[in-house]
C-alpha positions as CSV (number, residue, x, y, z in Angstrom):
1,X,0.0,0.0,0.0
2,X,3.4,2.3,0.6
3,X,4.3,1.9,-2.4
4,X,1.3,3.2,-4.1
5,X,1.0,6.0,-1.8
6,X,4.3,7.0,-2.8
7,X,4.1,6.5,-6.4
8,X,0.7,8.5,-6.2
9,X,2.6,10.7,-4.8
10,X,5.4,11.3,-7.3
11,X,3.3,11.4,-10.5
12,X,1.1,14.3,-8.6
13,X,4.8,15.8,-8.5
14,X,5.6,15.0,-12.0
15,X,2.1,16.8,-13.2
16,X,2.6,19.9,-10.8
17,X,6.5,20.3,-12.5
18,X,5.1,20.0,-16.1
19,X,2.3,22.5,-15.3
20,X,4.7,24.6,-14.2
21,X,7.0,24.1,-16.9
22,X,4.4,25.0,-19.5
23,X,3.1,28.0,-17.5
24,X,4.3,31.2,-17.2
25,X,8.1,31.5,-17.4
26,X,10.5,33.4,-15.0
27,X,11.3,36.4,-17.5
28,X,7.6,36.8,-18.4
29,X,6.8,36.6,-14.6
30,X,9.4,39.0,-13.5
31,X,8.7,41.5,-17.0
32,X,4.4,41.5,-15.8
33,X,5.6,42.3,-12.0
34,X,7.9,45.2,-13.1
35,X,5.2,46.7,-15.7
36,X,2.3,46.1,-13.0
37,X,4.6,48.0,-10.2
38,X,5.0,50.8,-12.6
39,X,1.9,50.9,-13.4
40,X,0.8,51.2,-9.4
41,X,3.0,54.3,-9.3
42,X,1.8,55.7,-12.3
43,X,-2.1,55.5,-11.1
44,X,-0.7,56.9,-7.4
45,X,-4.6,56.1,-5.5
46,X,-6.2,56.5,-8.5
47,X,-7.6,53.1,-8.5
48,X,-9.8,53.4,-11.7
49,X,-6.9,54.0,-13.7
50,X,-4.9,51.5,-12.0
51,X,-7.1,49.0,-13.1
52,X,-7.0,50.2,-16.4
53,X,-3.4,50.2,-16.7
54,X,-3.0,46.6,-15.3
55,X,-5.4,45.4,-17.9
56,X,-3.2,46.9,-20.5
57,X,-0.2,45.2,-19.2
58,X,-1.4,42.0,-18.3
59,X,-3.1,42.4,-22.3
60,X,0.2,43.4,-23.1
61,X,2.0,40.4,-21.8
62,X,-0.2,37.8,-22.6
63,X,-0.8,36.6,-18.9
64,X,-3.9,36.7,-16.9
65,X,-4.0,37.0,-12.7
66,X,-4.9,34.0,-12.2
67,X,-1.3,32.7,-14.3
68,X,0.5,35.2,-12.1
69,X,-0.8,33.2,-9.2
70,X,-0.9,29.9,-10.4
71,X,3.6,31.2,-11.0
72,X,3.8,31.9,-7.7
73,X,1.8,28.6,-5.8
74,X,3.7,26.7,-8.0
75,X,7.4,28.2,-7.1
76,X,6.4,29.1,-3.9
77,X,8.2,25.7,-2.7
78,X,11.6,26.8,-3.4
79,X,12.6,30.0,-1.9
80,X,15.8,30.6,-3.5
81,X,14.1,30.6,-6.6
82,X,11.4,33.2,-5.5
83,X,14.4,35.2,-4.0
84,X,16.1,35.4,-6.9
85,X,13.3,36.4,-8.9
86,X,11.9,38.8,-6.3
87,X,15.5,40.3,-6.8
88,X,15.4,41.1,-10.3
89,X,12.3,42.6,-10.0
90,X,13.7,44.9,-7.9
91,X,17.0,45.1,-10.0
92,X,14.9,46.1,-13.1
93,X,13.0,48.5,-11.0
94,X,15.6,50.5,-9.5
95,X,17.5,50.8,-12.6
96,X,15.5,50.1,-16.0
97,X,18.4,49.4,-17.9
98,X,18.6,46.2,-16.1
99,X,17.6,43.4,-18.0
C-alpha cells in the first residue's frame, strides 16, 4: 500500500513540475511584475486608472492574474528561486536598464 501511496505521490509531483514548466516562465513573470509596479505608481490612489493600466499590461504580456498566481503557488516551494526572482524585480525596477 506504501508503495502506491508514494508513487501516487510522485506522479502528482511530475504533473505539478510539467504545469509549471508550460506556464508562465520566469522572465515573463518578473517583465508582468515590473510593468504592473510601474503601473501602481503611475495611477498613485487612482484606482480606476490602475485597473485600467493593469489590464493593458497584463493584455500586453499575454498573462492573466490568475497565471501570475498559479507562477507563484507553483514556485512558492523553493525559496531561492522566489528570491532570486523577487530580486530582479527589484533590480529592473531600480534601474530600468537592467535586463
Amino acid at each position: 500500500m506504501r508503495i502506491w501511496i508514494l508513487a501516487i505521490g510522485l506522479l502528482l509531483a511530475a504533473c505539478a513540475a510539467d504545469e509549471a514548466a508550460f506556464g508562465v516562465s520566469d522572465e515573463r513573470f518578473i517583465a508582468t511584475m515590473v510593468d504592473l509596479r510601474q503601473a501602481a505608481v503611475t495611477a498613485g490612489t487612482d484606482t480606476a486608472q490602475f485597473e485600467l493600466l493593469r489590464e493593458g499590461v497584463l493584455a500586453r504580456h499575454g498573462v492573466s492574474e490568475d497565471e501570475l498566481r498559479t507562477y507563484i503557488e507553483m514556485n512558492s516551494g523553493d525559496l531561492n528561486h522566489m528570491a532570486a526572482i523577487w530580486d530582479s524585480i527589484a533590480a529592473r525596477l531600480s534601474d530600468p536598464l537592467v535586463e
